[in-house]
N, CA, C and O atoms as a printed pandas DataFrame, in Angstrom:
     atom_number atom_name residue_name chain_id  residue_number  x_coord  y_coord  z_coord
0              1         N          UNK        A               1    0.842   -1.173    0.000
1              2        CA          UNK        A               1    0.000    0.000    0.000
2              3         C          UNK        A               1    0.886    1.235    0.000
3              4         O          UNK        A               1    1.645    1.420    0.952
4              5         N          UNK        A               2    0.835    2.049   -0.968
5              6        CA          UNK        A               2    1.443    3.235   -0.783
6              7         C          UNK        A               2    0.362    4.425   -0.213
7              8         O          UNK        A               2   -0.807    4.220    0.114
8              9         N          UNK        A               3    1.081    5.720   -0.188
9             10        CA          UNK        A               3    0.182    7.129    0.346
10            11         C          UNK        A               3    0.608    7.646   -0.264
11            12         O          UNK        A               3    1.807    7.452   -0.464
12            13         N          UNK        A               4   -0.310    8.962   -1.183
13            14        CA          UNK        A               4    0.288    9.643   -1.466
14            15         C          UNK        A               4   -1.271   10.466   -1.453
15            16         O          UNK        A               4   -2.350    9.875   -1.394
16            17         N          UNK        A               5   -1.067   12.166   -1.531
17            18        CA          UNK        A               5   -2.128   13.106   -2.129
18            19         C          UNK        A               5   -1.450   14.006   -2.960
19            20         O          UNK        A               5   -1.755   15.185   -2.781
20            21         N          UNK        A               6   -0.588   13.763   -3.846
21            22        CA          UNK        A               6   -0.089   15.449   -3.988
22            23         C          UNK        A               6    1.353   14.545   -5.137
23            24         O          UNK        A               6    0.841   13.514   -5.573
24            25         N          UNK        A               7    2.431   14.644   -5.511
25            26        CA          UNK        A               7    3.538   14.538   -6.176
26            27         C          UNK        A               7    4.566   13.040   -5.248
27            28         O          UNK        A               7    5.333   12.157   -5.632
28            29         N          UNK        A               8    4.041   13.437   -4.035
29            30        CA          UNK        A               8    5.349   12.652   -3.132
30            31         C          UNK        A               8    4.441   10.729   -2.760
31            32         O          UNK        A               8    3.466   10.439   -2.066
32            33         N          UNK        A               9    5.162   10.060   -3.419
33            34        CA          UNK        A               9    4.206    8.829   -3.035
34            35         C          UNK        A               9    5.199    7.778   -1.359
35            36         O          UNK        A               9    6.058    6.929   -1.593
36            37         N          UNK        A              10    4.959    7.987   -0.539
37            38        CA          UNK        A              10    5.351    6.882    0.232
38            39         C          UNK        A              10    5.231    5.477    0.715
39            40         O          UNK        A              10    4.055    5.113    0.729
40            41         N          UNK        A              11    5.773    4.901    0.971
41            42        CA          UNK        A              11    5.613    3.376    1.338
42            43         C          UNK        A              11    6.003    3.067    2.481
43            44         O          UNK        A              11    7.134    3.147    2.960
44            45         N          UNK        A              12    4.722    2.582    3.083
45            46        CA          UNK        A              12    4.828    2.220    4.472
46            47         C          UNK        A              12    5.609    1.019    4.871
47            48         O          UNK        A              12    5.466   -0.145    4.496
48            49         N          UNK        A              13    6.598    1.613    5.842
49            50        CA          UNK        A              13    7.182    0.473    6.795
50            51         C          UNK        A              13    6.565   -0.696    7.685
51            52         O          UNK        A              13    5.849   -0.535    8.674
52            53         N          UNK        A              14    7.064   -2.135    7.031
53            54        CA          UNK        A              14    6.338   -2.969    7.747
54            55         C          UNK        A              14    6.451   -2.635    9.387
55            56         O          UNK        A              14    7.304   -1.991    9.998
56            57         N          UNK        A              15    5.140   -3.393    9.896
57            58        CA          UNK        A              15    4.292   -3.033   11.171
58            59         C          UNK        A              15    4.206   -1.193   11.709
59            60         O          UNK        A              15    3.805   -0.819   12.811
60            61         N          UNK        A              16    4.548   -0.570   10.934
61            62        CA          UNK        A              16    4.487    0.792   11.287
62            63         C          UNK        A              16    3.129    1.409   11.131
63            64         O          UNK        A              16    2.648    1.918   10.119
64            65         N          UNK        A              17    2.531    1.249   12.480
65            66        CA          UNK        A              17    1.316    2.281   12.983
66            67         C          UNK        A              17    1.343    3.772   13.191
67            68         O          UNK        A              17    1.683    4.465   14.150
68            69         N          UNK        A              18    0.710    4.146   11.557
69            70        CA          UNK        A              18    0.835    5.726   11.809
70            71         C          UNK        A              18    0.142    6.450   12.416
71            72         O          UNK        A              18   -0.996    6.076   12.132
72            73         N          UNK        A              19    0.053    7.539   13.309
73            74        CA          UNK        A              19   -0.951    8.550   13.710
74            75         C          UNK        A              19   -1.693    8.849   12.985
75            76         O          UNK        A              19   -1.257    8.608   11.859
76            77         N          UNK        A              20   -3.140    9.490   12.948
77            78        CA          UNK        A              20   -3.582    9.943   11.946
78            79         C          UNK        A              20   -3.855   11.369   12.353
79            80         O          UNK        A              20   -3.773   11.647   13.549
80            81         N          UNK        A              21   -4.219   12.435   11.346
81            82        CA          UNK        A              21   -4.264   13.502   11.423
82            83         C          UNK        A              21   -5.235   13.804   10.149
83            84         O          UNK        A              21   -5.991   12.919    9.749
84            85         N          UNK        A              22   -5.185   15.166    9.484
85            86        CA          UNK        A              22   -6.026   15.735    8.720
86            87         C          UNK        A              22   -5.058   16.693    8.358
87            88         O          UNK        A              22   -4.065   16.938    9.043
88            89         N          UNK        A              23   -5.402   17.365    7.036
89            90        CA          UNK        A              23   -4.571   18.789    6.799
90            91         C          UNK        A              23   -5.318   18.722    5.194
91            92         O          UNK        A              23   -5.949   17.792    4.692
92            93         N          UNK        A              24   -5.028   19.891    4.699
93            94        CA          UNK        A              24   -5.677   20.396    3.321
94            95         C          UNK        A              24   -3.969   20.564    2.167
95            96         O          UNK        A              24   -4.117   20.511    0.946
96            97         N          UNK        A              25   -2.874   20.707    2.621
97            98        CA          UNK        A              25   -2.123   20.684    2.223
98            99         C          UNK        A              25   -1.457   19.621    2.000
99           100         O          UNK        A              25   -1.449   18.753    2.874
100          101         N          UNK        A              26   -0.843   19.455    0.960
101          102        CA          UNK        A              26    0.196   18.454   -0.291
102          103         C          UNK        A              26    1.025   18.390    0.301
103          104         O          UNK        A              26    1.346   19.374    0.967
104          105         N          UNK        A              27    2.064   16.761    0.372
105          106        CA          UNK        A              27    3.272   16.418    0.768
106          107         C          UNK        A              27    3.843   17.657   -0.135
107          108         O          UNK        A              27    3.505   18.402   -1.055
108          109         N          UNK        A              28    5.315   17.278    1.047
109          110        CA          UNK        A              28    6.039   18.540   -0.092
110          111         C          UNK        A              28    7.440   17.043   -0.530
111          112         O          UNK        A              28    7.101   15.889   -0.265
112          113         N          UNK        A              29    8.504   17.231   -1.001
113          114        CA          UNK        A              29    9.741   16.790   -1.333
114          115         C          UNK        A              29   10.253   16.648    0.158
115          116         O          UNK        A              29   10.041   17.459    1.059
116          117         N          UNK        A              30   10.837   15.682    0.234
117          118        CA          UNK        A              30   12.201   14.896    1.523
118          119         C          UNK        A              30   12.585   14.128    1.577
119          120         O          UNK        A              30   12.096   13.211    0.917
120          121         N          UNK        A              31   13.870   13.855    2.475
121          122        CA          UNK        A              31   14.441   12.708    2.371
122          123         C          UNK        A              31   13.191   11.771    3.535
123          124         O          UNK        A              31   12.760   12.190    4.609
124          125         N          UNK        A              32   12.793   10.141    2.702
125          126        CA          UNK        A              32   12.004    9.727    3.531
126          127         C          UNK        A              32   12.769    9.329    4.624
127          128         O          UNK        A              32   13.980    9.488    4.465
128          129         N          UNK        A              33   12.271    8.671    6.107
129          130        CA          UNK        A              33   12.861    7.988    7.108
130          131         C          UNK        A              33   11.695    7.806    7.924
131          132         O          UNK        A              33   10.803    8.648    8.032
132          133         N          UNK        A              34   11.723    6.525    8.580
133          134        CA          UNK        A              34   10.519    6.061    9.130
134          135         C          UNK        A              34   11.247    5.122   10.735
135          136         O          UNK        A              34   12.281    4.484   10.935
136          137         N          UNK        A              35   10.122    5.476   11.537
137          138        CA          UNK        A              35   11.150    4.327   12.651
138          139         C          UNK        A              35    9.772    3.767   12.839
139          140         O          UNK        A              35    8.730    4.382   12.607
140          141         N          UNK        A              36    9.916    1.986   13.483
141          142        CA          UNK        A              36    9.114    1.209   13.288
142          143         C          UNK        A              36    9.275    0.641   14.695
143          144         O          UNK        A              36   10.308    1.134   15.147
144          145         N          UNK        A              37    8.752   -0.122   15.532
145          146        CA          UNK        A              37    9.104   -0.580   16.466
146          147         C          UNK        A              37   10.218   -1.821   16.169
147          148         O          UNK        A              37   11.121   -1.682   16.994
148          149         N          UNK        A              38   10.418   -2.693   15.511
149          150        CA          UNK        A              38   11.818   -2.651   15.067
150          151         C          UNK        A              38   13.085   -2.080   14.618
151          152         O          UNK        A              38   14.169   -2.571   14.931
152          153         N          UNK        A              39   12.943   -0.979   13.838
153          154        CA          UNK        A              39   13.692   -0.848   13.097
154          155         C          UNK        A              39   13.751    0.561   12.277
155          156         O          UNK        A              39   12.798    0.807   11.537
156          157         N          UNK        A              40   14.976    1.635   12.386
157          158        CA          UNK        A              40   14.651    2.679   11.767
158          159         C          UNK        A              40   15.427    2.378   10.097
159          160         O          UNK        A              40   16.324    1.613    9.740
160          161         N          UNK        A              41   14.490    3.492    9.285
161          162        CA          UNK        A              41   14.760    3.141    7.934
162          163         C          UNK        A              41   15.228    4.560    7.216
163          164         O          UNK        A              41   14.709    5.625    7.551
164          165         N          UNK        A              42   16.017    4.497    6.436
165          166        CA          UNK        A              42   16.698    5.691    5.533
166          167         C          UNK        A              42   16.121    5.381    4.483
167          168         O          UNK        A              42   16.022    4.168    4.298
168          169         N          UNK        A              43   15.648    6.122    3.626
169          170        CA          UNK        A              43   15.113    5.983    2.535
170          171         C          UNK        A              43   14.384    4.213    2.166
171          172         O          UNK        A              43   13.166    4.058    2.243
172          173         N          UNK        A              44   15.200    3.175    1.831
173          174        CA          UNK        A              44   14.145    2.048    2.484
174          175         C          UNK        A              44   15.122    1.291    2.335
175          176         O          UNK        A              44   15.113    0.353    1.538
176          177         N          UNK        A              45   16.250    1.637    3.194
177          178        CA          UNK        A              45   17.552    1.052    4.215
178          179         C          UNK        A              45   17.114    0.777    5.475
179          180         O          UNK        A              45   16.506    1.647    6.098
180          181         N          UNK        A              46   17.356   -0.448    6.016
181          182        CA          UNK        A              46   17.466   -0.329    7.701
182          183         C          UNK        A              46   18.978    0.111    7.911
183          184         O          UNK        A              46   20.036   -0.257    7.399
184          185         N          UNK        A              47   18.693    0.912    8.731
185          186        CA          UNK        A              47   20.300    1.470    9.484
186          187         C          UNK        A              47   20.588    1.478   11.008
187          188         O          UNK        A              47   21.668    1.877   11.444
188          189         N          UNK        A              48   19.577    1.019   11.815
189          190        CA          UNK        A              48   19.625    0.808   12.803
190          191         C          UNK        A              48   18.473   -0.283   13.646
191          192         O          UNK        A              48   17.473   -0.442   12.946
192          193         N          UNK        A              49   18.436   -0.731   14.421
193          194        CA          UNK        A              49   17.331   -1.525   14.881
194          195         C          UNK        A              49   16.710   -1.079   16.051
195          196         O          UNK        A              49   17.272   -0.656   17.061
196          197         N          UNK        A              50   15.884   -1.164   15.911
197          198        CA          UNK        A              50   14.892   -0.994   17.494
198          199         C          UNK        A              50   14.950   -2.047   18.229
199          200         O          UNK        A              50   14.890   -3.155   17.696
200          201         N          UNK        A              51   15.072   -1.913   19.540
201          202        CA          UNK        A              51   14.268   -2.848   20.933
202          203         C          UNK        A              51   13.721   -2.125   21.535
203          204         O          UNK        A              51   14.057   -0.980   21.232
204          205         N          UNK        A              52   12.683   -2.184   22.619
205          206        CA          UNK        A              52   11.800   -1.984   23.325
206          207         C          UNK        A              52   11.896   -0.291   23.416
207          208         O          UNK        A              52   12.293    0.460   24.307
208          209         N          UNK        A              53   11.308   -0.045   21.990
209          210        CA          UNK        A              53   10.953    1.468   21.944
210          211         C          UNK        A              53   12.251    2.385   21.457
211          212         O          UNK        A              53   12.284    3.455   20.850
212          213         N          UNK        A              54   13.380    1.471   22.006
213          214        CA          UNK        A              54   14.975    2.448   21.646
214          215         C          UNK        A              54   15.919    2.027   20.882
215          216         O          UNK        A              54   15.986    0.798   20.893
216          217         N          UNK        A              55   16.673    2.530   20.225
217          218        CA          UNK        A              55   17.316    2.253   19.339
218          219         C          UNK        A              55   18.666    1.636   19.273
219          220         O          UNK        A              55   19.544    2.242   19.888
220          221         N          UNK        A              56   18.850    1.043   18.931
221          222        CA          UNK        A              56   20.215   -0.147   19.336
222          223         C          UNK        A              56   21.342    0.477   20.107
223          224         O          UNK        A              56   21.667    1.334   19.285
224          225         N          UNK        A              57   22.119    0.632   21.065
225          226        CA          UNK        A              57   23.092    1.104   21.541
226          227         C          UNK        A              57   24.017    1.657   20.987
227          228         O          UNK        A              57   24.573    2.753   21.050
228          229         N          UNK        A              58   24.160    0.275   20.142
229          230        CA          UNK        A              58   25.437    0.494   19.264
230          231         C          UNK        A              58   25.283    1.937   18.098
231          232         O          UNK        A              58   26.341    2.492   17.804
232          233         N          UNK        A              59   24.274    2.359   17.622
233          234        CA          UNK        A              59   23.943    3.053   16.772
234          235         C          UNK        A              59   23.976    4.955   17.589
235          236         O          UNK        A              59   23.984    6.030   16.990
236          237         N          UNK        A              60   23.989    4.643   19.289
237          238        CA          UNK        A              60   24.225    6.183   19.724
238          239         C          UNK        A              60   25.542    6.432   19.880
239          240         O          UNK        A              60   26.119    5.422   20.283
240          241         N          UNK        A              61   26.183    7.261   19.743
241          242        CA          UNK        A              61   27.153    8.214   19.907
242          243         C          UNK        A              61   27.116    7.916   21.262
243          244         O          UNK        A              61   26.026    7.989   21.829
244          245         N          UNK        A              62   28.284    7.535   21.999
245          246        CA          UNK        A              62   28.685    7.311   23.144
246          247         C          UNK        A              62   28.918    8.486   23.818
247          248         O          UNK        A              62   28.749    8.427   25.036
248          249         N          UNK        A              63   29.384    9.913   23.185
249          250        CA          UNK        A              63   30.017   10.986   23.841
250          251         C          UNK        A              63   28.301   11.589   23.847
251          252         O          UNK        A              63   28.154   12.512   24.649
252          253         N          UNK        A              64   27.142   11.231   23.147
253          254        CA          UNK        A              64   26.082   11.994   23.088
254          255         C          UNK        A              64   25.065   11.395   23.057
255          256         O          UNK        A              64   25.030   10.871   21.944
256          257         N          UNK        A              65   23.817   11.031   23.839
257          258        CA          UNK        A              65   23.356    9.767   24.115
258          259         C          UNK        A              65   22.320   10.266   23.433
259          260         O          UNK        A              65   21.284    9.610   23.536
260          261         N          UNK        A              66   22.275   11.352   22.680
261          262        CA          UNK        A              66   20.783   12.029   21.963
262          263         C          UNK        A              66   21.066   11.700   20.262
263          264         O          UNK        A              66   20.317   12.131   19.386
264          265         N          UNK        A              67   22.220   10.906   20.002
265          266        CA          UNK        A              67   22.971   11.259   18.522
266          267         C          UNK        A              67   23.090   10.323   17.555
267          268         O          UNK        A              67   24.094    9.614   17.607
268          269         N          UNK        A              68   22.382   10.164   16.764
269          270        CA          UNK        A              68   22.240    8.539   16.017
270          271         C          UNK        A              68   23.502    8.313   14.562
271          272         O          UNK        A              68   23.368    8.433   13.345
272          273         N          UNK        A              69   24.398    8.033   15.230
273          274        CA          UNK        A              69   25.742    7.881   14.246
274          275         C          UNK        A              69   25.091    7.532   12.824
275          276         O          UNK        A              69   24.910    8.576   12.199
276          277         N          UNK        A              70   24.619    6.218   12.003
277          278        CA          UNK        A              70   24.137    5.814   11.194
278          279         C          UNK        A              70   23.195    6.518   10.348
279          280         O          UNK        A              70   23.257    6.419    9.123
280          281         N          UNK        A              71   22.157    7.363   11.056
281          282        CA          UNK        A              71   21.351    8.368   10.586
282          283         C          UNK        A              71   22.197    9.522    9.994
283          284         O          UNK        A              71   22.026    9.909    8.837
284          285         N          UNK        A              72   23.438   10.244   11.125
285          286        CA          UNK        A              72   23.834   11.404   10.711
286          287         C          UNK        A              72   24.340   10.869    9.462
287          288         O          UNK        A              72   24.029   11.481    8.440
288          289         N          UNK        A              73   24.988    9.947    9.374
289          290        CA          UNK        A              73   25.921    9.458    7.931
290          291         C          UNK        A              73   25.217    9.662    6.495
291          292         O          UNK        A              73   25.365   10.389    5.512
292          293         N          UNK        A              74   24.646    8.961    6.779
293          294        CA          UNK        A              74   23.485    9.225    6.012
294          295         C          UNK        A              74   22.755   10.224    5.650
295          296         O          UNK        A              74   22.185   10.072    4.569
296          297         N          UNK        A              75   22.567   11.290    6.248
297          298        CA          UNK        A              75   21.891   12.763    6.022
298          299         C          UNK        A              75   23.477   12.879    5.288
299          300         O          UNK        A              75   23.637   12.694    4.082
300          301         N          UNK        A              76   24.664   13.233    6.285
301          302        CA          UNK        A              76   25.682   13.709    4.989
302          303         C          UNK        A              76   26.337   13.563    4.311
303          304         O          UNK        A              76   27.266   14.263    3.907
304          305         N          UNK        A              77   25.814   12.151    3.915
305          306        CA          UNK        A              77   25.889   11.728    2.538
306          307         C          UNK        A              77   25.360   12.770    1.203
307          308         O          UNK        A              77   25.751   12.946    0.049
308          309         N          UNK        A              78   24.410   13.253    1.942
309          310        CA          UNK        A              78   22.830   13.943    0.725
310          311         C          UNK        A              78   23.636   15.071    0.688
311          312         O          UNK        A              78   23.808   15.499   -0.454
312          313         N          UNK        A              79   24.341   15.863    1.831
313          314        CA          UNK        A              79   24.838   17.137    1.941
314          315         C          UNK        A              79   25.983   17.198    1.130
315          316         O          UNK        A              79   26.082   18.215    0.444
316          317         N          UNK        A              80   26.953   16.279    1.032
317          318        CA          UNK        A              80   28.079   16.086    0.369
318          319         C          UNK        A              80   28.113   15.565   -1.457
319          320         O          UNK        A              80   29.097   15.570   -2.198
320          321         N          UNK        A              81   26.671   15.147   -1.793
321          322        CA          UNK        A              81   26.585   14.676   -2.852
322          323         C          UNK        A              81   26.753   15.557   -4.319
323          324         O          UNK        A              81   26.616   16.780   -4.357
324          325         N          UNK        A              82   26.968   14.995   -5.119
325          326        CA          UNK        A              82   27.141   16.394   -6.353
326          327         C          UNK        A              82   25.750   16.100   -7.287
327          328         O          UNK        A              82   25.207   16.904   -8.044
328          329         N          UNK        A              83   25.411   14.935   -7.047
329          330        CA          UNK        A              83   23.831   15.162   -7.731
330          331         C          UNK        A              83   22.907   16.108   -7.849
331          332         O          UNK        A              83   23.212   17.124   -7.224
332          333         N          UNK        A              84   21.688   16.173   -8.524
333          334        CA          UNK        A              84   21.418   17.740   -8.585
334          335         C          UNK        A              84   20.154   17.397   -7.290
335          336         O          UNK        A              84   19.945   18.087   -6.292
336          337         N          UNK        A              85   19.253   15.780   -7.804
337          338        CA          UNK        A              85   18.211   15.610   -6.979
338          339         C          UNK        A              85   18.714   15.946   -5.270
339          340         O          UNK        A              85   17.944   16.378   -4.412
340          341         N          UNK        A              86   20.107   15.644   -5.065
341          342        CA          UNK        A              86   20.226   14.912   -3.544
342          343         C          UNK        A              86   20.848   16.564   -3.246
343          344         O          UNK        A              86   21.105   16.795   -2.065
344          345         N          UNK        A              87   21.022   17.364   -3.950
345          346        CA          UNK        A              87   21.290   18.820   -3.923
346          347         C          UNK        A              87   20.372   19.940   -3.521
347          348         O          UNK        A              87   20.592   20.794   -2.662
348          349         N          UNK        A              88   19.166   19.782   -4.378
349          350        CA          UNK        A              88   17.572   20.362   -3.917
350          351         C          UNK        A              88   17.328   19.806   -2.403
351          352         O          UNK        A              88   17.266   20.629   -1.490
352          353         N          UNK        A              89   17.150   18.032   -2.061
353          354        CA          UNK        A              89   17.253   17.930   -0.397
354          355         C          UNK        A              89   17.948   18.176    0.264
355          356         O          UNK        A              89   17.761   17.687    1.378
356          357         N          UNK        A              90   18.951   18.885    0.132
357          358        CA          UNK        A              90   19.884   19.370    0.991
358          359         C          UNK        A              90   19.438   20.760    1.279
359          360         O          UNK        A              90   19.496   21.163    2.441
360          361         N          UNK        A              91   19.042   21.456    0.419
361          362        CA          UNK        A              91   18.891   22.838    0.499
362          363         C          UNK        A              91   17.948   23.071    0.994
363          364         O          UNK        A              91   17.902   23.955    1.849
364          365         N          UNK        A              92   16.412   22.066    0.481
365          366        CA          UNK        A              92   15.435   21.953    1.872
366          367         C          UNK        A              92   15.655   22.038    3.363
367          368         O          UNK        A              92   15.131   22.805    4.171
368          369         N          UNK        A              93   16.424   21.212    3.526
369          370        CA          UNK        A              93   16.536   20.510    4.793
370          371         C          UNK        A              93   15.302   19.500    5.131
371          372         O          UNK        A              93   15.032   19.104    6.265
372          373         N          UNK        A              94   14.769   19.238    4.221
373          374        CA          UNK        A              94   13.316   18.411    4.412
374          375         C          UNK        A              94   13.285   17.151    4.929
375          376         O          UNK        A              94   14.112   16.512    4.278
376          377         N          UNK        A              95   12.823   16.505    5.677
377          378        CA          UNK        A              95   12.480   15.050    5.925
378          379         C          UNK        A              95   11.412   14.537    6.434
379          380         O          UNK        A              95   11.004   14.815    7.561
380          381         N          UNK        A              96   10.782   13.624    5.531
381          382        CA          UNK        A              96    9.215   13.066    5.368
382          383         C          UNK        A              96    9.643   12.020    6.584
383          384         O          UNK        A              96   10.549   11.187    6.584
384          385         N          UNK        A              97    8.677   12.349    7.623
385          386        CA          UNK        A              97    9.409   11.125    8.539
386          387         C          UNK        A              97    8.120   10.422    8.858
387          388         O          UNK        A              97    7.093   11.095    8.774
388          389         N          UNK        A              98    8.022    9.021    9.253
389          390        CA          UNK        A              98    6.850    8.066    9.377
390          391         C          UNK        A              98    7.537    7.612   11.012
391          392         O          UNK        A              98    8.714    7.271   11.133
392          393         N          UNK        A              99    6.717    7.676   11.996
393          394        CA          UNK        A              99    6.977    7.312   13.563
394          395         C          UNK        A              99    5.638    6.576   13.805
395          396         O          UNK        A              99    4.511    6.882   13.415
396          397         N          UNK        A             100    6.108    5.381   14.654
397          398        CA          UNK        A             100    5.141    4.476   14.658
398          399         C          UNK        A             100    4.702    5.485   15.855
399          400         O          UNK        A             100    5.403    6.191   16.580
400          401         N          UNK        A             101    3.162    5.287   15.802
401          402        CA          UNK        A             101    2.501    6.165   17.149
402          403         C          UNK        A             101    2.760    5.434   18.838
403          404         O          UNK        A             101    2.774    5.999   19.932
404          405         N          UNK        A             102    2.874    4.527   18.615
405          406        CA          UNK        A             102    3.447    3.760   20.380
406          407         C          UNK        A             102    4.553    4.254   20.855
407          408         O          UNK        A             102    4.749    4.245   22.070
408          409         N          UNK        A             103    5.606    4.849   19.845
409          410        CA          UNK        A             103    6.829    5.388   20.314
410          411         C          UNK        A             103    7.074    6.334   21.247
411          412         O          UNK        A             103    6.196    7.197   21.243
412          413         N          UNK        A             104    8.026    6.528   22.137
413          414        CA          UNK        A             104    7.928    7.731   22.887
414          415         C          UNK        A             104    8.842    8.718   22.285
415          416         O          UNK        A             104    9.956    8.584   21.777
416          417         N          UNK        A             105    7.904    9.990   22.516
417          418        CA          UNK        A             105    8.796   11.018   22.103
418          419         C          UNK        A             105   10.531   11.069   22.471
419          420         O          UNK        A             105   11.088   11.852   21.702
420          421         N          UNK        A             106   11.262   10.573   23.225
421          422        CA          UNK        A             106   12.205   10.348   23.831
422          423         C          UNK        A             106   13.066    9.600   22.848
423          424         O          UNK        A             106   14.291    9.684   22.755
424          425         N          UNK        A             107   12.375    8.970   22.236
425          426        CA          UNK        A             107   13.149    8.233   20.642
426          427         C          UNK        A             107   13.095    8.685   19.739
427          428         O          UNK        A             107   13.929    8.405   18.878
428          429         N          UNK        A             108   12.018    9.666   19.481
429          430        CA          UNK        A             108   11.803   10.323   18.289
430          431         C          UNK        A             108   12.328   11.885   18.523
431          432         O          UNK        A             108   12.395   12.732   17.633
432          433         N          UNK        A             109   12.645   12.053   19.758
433          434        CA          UNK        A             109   13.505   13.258   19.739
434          435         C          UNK        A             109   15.251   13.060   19.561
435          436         O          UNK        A             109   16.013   14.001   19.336
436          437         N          UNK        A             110   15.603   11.861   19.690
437          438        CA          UNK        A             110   16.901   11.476   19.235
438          439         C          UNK        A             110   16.736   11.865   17.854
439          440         O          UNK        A             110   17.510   12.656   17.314
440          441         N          UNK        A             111   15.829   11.377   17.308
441          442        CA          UNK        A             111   15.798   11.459   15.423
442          443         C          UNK        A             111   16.033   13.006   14.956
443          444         O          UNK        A             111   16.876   13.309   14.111
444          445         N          UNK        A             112   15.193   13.935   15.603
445          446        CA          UNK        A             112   14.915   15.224   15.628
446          447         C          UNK        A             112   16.369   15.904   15.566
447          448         O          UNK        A             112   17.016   16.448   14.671
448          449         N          UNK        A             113   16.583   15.630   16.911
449          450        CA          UNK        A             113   17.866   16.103   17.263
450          451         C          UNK        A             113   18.661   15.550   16.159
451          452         O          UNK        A             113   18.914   16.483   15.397
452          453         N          UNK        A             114   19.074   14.654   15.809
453          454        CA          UNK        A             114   20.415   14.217   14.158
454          455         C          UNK        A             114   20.088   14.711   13.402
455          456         O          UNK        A             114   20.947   15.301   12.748
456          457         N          UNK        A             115   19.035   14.793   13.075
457          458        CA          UNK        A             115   18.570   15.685   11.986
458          459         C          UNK        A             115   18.867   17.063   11.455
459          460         O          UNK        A             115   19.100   17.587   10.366
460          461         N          UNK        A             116   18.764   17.373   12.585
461          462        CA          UNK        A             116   19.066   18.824   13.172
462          463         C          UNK        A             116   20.383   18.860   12.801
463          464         O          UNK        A             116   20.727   19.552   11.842
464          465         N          UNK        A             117   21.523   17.913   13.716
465          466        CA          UNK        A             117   22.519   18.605   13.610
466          467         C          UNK        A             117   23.272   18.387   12.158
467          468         O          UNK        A             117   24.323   18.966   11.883
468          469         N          UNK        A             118   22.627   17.515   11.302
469          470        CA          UNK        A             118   23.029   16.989    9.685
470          471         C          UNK        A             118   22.450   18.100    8.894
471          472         O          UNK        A             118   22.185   17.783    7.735
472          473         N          UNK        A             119   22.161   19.447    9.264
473          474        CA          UNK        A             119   21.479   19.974    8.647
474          475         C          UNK        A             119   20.388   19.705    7.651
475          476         O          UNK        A             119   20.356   19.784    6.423
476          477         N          UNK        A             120   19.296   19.282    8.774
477          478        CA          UNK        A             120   17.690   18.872    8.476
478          479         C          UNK        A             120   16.618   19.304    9.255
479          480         O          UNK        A             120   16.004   18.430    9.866
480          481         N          UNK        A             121   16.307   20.306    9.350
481          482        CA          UNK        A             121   15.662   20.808   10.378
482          483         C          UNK        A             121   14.300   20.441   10.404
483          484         O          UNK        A             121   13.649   20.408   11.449
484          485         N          UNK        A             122   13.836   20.158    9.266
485          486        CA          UNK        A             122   12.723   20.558    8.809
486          487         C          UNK        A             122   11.983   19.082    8.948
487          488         O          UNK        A             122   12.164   18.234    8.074
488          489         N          UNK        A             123   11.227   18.848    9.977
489          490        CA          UNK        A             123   10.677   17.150    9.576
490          491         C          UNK        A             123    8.958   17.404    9.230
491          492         O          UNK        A             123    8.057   18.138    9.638
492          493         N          UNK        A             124    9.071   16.719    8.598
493          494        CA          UNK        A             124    7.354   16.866    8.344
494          495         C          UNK        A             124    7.030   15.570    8.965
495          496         O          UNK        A             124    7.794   14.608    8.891
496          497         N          UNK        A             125    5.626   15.537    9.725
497          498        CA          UNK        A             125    5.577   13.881    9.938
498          499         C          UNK        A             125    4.233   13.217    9.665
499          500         O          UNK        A             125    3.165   13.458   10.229
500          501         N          UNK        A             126    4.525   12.168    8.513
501          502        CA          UNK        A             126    3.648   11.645    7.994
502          503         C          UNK        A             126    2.430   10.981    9.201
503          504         O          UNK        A             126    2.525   10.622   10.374
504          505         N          UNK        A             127    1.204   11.055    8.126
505          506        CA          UNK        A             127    0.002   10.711    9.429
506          507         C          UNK        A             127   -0.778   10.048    7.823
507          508         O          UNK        A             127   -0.603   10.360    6.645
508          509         N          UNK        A             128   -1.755    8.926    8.564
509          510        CA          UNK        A             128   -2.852    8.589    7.791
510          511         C          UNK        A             128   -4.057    9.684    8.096
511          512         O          UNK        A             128   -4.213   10.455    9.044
512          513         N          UNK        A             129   -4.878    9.429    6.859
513          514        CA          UNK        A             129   -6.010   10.311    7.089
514          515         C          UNK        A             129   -6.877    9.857    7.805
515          516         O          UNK        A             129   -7.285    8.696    7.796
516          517         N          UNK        A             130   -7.384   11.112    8.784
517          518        CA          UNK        A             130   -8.281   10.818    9.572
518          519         C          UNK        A             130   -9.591   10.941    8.308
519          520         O          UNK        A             130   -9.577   11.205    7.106
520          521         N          UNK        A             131  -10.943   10.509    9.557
521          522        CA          UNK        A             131  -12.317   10.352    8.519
522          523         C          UNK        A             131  -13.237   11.500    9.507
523          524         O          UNK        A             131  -14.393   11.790    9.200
């Protein structure tokens, strides 16, 4: 099953329960990333794994327990690229992000925070439509 209303089509991460919400406005362009209660995903890479809500040890920054090594790599990858597509997401700072709704903010503010410091400020976060 994909989602889409607008240009941007996504594909949902297995077992990932989205929030739902409402809005009148069109996806815009981002890099996708989704965390699942297994498993967070880069575009539709796993790069890290989930257990019980948190994200593998091995995957935080030891000097920074808020800092997801694998994720940042990955954002500056896009920043460093000479492509023109992975050039426009950079300059966004955009990221379409999918968070399973059971999660605690406490995991999904780790995400926030890398994001941030990979220069990505900007998360939009995907929701199914409410009725």
């Amino acid at each position: 099953q994909n989602f889409a209303a607008g240009e941007v089509t996504i594909d949902p991460v297995k077992d990932l329960n989205l929030p739902s919400s409402s809005t009148d406005k069109n996806p815009v362009l981002g890099v996708k990333l989704a965390i699942s209660p297994t498993e967070l995903v880069f575009e539709t890479r796993k790069i890290a794994s989930v257990e019980n809500s948190a994200i593998e040890k091995g995957a935080i920054d030891p000097n920074d327990s808020n800092f997801i090594k694998p994720l940042f790599e990955e954002l500056q990858k896009i920043n460093k690229s000479d492509k023109e597509s992975d050039k426009s997401l950079a300059k966004g700072g955009r990221i379409l992000f999918q968070a399973d709704r059971e999660l605690p903010y406490s995991t999904i503010r780790k995400i926030m925070y890398t994001a941030s410091m990979a220069g990505f400020p900007n998360l939009k976060l995907v929701t199914t439509a409410s009725k």
